[in-house]
N, CA, C and O atoms as a CHARMM CRD file, in Angstrom:
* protein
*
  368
    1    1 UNK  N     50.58600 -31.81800  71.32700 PROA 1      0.00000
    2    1 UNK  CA    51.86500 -31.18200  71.15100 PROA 1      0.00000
    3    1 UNK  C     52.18300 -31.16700  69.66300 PROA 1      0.00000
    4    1 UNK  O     51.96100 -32.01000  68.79400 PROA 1      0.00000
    5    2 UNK  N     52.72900 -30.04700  69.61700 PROA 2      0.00000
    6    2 UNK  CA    52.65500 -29.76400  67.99500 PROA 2      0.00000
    7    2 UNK  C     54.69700 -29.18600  67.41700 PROA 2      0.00000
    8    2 UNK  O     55.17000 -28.13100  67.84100 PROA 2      0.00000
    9    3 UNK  N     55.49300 -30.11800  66.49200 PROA 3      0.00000
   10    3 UNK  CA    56.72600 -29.41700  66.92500 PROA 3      0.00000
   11    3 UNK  C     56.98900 -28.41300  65.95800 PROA 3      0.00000
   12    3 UNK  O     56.04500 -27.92000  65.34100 PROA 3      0.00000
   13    4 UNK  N     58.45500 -27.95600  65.69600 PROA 4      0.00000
   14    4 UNK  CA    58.39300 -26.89000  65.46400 PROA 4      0.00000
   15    4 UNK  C     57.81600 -26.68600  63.00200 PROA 4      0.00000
   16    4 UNK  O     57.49500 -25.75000  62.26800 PROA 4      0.00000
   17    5 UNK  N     57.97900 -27.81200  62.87200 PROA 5      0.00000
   18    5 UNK  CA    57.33300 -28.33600  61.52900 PROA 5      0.00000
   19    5 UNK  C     55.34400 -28.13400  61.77800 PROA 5      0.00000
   20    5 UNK  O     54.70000 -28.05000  60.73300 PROA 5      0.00000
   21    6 UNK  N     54.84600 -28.09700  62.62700 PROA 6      0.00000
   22    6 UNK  CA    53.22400 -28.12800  62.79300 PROA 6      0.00000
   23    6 UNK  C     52.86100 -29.62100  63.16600 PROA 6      0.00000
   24    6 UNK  O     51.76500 -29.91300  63.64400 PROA 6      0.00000
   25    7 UNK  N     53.78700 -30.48100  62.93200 PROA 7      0.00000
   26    7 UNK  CA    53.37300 -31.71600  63.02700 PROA 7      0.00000
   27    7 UNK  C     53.01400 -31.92900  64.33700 PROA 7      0.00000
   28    7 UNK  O     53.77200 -31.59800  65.24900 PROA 7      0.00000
   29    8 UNK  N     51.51500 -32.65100  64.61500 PROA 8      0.00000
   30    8 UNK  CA    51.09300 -33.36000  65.94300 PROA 8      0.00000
   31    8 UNK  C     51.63700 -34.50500  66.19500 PROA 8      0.00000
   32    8 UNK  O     51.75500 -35.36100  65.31900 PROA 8      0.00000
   33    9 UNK  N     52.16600 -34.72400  67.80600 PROA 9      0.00000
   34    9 UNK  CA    52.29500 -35.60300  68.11400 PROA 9      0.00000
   35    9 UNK  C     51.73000 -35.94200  69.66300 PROA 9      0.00000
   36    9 UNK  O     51.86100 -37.06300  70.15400 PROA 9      0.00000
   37   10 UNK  N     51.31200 -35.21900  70.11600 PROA 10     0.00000
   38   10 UNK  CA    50.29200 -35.89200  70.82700 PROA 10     0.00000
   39   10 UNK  C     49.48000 -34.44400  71.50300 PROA 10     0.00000
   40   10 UNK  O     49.65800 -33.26600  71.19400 PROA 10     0.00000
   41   11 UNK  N     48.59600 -35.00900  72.47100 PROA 11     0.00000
   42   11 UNK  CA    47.81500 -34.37100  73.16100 PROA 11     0.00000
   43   11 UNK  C     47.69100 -34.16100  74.63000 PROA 11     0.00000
   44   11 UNK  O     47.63600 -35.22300  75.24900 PROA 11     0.00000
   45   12 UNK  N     47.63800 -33.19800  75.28100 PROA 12     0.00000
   46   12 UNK  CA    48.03800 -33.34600  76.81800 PROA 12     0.00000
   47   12 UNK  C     47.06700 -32.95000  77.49300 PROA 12     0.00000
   48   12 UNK  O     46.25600 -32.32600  76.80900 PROA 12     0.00000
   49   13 UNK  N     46.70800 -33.08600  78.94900 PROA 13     0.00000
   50   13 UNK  CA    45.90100 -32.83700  79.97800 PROA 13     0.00000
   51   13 UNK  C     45.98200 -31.77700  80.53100 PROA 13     0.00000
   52   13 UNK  O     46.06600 -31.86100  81.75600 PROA 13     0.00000
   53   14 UNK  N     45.99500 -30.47800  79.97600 PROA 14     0.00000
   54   14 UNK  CA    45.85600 -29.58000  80.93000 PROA 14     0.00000
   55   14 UNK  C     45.21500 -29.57100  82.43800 PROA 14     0.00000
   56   14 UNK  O     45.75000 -29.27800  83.50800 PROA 14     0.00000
   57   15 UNK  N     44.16900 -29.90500  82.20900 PROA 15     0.00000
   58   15 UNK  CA    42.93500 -29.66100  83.76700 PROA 15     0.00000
   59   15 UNK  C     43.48900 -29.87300  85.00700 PROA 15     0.00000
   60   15 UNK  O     42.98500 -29.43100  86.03900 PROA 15     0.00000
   61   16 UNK  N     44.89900 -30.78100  84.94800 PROA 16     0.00000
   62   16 UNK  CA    45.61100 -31.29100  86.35400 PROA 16     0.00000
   63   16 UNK  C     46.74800 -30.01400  86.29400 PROA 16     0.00000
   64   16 UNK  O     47.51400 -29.91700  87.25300 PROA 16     0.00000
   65   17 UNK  N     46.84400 -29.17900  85.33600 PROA 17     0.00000
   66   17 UNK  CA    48.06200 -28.08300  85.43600 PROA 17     0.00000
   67   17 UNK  C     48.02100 -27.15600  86.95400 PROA 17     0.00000
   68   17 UNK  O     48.85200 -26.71200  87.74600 PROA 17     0.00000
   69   18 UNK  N     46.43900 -27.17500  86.80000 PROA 18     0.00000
   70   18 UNK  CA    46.74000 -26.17000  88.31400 PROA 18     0.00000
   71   18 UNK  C     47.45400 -26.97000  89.18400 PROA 18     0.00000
   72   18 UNK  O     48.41900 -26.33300  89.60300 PROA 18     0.00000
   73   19 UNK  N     47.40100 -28.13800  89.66100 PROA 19     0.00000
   74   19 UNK  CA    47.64300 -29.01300  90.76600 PROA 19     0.00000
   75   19 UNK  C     48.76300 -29.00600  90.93600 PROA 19     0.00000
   76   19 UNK  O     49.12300 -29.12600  92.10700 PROA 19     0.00000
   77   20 UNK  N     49.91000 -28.85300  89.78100 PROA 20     0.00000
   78   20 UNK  CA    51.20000 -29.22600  89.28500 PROA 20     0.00000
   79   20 UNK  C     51.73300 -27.71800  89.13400 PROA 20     0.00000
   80   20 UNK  O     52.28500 -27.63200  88.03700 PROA 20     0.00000
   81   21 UNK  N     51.77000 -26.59700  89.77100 PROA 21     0.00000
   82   21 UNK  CA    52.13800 -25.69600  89.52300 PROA 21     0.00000
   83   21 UNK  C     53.80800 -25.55100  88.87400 PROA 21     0.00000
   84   21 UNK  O     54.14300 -24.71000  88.04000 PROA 21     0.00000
   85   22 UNK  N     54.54100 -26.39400  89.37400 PROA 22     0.00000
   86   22 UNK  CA    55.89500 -26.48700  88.99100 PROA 22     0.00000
   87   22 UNK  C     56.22500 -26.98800  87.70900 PROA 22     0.00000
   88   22 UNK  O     57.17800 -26.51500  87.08900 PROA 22     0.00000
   89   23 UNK  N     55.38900 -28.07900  87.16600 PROA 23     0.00000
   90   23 UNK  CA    55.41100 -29.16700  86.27000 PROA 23     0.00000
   91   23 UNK  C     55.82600 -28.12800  85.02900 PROA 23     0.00000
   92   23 UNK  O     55.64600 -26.91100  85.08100 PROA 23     0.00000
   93   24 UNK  N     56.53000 -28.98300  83.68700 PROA 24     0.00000
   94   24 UNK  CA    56.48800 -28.48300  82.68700 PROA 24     0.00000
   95   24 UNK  C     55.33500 -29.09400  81.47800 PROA 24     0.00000
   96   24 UNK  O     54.81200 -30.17400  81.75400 PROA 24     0.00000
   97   25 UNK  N     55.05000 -28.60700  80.52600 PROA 25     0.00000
   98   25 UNK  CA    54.16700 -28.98300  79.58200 PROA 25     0.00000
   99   25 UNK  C     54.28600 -30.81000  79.53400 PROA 25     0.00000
  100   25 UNK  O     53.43300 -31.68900  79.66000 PROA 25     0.00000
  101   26 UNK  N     56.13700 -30.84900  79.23200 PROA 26     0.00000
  102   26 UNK  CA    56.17400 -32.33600  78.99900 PROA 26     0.00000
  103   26 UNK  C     56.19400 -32.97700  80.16200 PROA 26     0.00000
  104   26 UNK  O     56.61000 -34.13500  80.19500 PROA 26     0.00000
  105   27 UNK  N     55.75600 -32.34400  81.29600 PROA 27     0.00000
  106   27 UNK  CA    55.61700 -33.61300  82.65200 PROA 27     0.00000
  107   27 UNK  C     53.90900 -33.92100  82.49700 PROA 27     0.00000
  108   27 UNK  O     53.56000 -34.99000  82.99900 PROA 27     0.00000
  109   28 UNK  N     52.86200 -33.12400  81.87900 PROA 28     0.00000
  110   28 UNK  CA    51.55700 -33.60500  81.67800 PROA 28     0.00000
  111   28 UNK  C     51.14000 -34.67200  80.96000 PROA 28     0.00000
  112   28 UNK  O     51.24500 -34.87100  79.75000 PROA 28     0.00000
  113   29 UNK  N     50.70200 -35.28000  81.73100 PROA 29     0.00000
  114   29 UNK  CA    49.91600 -36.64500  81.28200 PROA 29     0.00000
  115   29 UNK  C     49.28000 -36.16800  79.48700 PROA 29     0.00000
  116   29 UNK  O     48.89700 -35.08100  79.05300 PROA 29     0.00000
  117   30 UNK  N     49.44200 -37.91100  78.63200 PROA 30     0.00000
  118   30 UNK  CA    48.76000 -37.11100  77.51700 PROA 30     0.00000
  119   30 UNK  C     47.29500 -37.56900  77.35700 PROA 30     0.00000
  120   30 UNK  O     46.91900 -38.17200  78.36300 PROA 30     0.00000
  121   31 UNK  N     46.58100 -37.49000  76.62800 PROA 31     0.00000
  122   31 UNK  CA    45.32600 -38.26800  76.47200 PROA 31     0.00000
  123   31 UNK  C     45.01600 -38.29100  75.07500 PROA 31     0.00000
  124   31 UNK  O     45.37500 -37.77300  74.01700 PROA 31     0.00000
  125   32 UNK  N     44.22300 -39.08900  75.51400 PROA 32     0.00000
  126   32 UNK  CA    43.61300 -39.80900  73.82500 PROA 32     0.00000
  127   32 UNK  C     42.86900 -38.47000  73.04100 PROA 32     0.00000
  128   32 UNK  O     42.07900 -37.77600  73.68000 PROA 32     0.00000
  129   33 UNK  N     43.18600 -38.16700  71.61300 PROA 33     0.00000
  130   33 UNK  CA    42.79100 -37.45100  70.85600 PROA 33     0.00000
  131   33 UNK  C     42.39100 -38.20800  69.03500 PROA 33     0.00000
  132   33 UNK  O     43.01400 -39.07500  68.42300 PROA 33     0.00000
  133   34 UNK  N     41.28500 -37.52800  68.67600 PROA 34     0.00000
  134   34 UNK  CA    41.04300 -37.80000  67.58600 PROA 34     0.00000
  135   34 UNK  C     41.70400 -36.93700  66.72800 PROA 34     0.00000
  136   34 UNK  O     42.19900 -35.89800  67.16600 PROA 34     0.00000
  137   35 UNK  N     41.78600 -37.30800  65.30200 PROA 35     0.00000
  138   35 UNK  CA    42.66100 -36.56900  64.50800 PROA 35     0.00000
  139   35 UNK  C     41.22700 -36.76200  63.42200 PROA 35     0.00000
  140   35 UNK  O     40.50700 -37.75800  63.35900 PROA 35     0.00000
  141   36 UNK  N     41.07600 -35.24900  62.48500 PROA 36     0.00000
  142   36 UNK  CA    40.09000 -35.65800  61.01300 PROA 36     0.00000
  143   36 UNK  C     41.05100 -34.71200  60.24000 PROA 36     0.00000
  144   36 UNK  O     41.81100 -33.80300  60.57500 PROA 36     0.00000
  145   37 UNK  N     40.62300 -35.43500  58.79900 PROA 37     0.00000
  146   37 UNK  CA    41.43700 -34.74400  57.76700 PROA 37     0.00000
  147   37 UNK  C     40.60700 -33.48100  57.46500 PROA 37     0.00000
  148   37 UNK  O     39.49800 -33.25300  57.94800 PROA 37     0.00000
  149   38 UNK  N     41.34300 -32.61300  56.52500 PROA 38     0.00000
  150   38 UNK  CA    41.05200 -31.28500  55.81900 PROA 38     0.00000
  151   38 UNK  C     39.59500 -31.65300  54.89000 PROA 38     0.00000
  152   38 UNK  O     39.03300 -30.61000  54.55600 PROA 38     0.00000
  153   39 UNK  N     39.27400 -32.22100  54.67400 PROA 39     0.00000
  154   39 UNK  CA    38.83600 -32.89000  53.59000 PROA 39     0.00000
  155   39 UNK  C     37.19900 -33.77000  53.93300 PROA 39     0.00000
  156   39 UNK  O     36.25800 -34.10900  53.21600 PROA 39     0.00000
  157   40 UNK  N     37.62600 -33.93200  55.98900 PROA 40     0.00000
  158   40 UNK  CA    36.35000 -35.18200  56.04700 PROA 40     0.00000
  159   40 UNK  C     35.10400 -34.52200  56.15000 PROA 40     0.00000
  160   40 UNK  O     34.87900 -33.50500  56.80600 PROA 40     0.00000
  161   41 UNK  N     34.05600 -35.37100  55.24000 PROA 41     0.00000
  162   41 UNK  CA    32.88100 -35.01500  55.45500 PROA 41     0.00000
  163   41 UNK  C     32.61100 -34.42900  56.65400 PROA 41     0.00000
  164   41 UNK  O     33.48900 -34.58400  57.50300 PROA 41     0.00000
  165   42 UNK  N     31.45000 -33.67000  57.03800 PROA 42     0.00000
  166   42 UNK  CA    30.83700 -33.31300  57.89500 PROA 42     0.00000
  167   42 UNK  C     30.17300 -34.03700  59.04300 PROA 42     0.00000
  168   42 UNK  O     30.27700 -33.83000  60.25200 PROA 42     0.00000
  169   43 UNK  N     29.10900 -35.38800  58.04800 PROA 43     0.00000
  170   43 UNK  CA    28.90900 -36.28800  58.43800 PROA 43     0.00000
  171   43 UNK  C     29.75700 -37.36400  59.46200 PROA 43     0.00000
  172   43 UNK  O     29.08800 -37.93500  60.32400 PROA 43     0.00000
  173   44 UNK  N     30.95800 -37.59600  59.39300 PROA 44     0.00000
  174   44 UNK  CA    31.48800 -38.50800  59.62900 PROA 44     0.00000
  175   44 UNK  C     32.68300 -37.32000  60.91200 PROA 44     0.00000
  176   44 UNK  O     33.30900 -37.79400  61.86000 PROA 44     0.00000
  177   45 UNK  N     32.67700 -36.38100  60.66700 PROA 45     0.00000
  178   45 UNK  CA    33.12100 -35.28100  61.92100 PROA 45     0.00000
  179   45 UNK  C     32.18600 -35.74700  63.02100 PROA 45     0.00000
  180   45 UNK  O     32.43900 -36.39500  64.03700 PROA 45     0.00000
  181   46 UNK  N     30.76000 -35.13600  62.45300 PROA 46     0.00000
  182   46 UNK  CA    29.36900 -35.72400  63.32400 PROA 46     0.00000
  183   46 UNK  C     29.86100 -36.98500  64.23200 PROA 46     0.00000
  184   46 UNK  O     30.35700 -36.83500  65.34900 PROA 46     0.00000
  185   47 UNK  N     29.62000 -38.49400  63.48200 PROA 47     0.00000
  186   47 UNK  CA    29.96100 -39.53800  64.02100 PROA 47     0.00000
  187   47 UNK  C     31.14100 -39.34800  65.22400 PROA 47     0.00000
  188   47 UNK  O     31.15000 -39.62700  66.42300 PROA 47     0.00000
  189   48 UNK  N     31.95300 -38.84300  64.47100 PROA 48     0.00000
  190   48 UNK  CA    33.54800 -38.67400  65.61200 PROA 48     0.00000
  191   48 UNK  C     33.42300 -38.38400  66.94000 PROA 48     0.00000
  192   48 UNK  O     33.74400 -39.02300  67.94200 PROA 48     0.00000
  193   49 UNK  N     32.66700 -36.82300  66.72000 PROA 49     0.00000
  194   49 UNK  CA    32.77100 -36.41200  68.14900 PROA 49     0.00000
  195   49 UNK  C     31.13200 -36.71900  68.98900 PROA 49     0.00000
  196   49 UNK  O     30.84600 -36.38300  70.13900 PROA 49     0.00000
  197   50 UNK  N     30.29600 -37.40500  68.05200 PROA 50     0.00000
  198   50 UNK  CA    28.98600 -37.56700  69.06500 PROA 50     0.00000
  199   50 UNK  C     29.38400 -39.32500  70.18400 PROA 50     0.00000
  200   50 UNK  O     28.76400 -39.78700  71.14200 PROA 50     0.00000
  201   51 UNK  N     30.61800 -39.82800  69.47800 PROA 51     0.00000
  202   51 UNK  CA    30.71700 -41.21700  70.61000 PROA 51     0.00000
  203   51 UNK  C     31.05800 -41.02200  72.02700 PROA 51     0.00000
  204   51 UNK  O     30.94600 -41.96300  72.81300 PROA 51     0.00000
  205   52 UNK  N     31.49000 -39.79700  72.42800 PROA 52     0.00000
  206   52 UNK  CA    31.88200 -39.59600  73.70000 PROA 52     0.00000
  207   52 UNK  C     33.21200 -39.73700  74.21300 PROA 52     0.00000
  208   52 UNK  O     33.41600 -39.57500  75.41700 PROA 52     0.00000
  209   53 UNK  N     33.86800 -39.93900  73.65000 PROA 53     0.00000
  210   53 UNK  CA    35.25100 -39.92700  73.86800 PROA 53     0.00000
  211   53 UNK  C     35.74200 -38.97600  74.09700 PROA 53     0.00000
  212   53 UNK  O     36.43700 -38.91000  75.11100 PROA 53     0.00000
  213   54 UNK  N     35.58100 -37.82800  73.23800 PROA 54     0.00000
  214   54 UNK  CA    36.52400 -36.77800  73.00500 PROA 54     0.00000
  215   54 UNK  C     35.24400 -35.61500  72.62700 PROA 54     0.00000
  216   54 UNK  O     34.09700 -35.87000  72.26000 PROA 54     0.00000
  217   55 UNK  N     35.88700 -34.26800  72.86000 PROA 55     0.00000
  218   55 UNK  CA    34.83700 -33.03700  73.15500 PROA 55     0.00000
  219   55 UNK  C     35.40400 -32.64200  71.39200 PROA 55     0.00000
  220   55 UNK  O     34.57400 -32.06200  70.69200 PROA 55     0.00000
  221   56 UNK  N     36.46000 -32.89800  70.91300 PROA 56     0.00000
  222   56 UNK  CA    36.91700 -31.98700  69.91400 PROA 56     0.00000
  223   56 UNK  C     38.39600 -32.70500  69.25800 PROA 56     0.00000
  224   56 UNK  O     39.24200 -33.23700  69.97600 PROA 56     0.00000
  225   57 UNK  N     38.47900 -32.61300  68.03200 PROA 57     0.00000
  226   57 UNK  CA    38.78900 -33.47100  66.78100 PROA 57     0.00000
  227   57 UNK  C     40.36300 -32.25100  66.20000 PROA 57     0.00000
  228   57 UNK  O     40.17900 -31.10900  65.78000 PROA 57     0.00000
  229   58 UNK  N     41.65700 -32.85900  66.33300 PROA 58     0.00000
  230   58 UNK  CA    42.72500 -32.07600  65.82000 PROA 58     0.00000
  231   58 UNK  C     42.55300 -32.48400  63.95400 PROA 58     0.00000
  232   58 UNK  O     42.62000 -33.59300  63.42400 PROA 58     0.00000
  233   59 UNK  N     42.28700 -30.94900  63.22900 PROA 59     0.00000
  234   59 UNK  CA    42.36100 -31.46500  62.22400 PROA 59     0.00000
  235   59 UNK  C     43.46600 -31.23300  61.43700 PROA 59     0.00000
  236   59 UNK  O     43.92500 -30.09100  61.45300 PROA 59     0.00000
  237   60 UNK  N     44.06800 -32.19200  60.65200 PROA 60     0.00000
  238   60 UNK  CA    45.30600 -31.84200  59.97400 PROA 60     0.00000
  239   60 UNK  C     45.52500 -32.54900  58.64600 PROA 60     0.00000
  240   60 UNK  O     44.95700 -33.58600  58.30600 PROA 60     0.00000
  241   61 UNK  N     46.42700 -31.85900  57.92900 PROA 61     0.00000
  242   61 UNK  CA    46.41100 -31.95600  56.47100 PROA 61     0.00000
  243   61 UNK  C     47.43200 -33.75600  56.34600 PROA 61     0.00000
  244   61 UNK  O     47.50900 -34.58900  57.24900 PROA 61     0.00000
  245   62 UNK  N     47.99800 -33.84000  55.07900 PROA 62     0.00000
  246   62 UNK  CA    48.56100 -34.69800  54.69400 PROA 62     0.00000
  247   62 UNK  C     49.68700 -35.23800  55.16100 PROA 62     0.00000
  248   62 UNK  O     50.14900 -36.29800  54.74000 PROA 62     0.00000
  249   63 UNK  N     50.22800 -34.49200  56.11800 PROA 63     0.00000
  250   63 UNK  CA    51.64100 -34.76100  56.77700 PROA 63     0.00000
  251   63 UNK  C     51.34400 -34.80400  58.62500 PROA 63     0.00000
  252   63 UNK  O     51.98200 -35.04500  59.65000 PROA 63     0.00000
  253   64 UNK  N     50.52700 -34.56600  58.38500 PROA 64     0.00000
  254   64 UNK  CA    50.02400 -34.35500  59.87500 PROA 64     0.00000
  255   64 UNK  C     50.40100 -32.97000  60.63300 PROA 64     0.00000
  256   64 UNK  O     50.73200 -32.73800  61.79500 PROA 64     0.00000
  257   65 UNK  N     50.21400 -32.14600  59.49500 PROA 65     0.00000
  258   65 UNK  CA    50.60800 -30.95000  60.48600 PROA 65     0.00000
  259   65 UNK  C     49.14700 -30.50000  60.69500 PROA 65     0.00000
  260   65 UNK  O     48.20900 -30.64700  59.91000 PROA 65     0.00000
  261   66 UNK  N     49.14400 -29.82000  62.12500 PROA 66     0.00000
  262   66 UNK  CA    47.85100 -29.00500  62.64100 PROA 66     0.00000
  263   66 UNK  C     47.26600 -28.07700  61.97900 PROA 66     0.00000
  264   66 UNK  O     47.83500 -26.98500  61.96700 PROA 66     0.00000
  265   67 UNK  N     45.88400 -28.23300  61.18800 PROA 67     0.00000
  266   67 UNK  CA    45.33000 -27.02500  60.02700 PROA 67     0.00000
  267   67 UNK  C     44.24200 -26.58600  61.33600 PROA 67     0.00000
  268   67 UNK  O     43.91900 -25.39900  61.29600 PROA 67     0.00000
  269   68 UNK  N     43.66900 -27.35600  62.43100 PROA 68     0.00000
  270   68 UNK  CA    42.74000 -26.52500  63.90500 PROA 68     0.00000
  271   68 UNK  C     42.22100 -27.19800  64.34500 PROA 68     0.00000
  272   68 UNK  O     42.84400 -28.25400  64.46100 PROA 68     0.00000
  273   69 UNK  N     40.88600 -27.21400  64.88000 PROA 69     0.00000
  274   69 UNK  CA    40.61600 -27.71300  66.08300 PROA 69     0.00000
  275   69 UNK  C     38.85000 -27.40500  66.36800 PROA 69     0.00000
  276   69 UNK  O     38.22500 -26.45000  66.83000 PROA 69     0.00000
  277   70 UNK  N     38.41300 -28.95700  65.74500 PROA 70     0.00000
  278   70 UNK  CA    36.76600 -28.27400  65.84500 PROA 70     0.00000
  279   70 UNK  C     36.59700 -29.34500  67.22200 PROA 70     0.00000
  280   70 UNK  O     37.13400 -30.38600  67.59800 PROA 70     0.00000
  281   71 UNK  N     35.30200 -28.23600  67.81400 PROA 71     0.00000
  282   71 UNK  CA    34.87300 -28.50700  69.30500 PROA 71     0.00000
  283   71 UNK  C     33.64500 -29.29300  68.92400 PROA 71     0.00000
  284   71 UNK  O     33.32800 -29.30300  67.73400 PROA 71     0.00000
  285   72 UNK  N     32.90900 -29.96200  69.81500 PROA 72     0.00000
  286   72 UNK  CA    31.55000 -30.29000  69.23600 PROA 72     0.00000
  287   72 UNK  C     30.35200 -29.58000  69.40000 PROA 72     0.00000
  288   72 UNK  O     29.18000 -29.94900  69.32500 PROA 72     0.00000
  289   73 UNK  N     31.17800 -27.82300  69.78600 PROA 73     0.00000
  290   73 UNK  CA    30.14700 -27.08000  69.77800 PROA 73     0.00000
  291   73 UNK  C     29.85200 -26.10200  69.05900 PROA 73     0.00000
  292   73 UNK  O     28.85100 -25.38800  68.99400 PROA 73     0.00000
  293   74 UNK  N     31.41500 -26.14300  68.17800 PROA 74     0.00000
  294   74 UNK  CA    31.56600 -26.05900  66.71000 PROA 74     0.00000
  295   74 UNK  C     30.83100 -26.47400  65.92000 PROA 74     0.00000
  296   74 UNK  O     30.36100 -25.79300  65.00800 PROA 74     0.00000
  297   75 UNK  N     30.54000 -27.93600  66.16200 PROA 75     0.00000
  298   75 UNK  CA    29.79200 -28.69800  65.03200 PROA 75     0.00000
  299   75 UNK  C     28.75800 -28.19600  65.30500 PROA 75     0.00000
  300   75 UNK  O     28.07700 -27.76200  64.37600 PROA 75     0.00000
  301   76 UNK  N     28.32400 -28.08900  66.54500 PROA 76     0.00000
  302   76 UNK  CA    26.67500 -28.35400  66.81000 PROA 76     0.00000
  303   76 UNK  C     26.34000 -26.81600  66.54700 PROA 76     0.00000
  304   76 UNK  O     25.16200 -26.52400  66.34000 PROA 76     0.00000
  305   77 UNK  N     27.12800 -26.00800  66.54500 PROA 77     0.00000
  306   77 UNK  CA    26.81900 -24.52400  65.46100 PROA 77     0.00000
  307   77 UNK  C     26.68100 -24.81300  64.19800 PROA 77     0.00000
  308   77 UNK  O     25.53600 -24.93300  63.76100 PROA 77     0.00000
  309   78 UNK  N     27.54700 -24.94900  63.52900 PROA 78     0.00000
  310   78 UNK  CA    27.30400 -25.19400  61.64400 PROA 78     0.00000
  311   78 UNK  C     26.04300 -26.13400  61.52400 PROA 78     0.00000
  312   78 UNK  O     25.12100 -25.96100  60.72800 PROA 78     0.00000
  313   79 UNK  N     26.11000 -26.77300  62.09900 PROA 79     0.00000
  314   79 UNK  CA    24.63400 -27.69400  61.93600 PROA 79     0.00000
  315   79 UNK  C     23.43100 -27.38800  62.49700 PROA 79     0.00000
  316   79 UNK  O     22.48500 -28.16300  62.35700 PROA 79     0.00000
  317   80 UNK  N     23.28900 -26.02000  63.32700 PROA 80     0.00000
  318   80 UNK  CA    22.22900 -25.66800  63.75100 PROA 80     0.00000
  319   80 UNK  C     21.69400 -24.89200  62.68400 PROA 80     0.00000
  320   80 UNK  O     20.61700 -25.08600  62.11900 PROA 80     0.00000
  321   81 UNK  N     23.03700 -23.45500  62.30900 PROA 81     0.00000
  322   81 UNK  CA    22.65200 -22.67700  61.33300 PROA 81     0.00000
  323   81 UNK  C     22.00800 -22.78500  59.69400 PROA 81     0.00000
  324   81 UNK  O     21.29900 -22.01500  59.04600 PROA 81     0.00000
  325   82 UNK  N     22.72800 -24.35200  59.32600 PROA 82     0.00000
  326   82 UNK  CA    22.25900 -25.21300  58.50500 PROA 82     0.00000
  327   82 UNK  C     21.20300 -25.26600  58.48600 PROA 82     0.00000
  328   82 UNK  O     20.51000 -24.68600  57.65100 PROA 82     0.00000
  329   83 UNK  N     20.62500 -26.23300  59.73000 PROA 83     0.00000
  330   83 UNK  CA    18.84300 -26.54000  59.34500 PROA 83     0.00000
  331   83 UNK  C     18.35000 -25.19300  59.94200 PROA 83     0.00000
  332   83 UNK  O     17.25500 -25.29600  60.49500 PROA 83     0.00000
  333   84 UNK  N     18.86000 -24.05000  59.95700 PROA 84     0.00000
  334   84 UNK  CA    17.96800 -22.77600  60.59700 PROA 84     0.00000
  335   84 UNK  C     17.99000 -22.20300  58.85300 PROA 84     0.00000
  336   84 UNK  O     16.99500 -21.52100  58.60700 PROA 84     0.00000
  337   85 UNK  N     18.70900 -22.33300  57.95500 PROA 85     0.00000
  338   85 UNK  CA    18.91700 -21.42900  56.64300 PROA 85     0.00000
  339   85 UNK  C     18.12500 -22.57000  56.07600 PROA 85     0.00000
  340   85 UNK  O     18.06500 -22.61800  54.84800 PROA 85     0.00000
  341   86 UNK  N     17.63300 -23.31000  56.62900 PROA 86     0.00000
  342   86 UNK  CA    16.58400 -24.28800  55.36300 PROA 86     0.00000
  343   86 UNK  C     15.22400 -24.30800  56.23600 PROA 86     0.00000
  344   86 UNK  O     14.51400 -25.29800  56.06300 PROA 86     0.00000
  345   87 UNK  N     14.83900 -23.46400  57.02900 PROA 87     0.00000
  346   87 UNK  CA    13.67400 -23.19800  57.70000 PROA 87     0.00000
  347   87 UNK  C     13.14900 -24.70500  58.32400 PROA 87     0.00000
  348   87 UNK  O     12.01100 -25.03100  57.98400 PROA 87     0.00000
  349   88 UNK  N     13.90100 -25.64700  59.21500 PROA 88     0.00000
  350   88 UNK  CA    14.02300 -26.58300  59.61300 PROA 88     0.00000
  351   88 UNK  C     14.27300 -25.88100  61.36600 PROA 88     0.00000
  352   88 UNK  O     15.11300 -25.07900  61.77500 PROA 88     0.00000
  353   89 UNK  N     13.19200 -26.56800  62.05200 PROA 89     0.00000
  354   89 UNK  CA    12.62100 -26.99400  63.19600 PROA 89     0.00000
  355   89 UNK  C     14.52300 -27.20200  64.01800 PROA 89     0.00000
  356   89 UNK  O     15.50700 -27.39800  63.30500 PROA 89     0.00000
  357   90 UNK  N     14.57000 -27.12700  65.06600 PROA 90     0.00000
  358   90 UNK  CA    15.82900 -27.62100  65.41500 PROA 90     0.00000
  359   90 UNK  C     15.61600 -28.40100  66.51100 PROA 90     0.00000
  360   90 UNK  O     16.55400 -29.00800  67.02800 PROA 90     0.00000
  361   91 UNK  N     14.66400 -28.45600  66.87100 PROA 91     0.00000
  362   91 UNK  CA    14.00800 -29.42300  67.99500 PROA 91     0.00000
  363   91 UNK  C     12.52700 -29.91900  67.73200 PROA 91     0.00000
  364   91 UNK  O     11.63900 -29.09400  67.52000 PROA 91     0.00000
  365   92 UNK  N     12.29400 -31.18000  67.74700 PROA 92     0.00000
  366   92 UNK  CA    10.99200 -31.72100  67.04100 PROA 92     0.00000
  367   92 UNK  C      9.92500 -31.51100  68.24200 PROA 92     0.00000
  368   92 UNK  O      8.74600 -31.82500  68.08200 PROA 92     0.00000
């Protein structure tokens, strides 16, 4: 949830929305979300979303307002095209 400043303050469960046809946004359960800065390495994005927790990382600037939203299939694009533009194997 993001208010009307951009600032995040949390994250919610859609997937149970069908079930809840009546429910409003703020009756959904929230869940655990990672946050990365504007700024974080690539590397350490990597680390974030390969532990299993979370599919995808809210990224936001200095105040915590929402700058987007990489998936880890996001990542696992930029990092394919990477070792594909350096003539690197993508599977050994």
């Amino acid at each position: 949830m993001v208010d009307e400043r951009g600032v995040v303050h949390g994250a919610i469960d859609v997937s149970i929305a069908p079930a809840m046809p009546e429910a409003t946004v703020r009756d959904l359960p929230s869940i655990f979300f990672e946050t990365a800065g504007e700024d974080t390495p690539i590397n350490e994005l990597f680390q974030l979303l390969s532990r299993g927790r979370v599919h995808e990382a809210l990224i936001v600037d200095a105040r915590m307002r929402l700058r987007g939203i990489v998936t880890q299939t996001d990542l696992l694009a930029v990092i394919g095209r990477a070792q594909l533009a350096k003539g690197s194997a993508l599977v050994g």
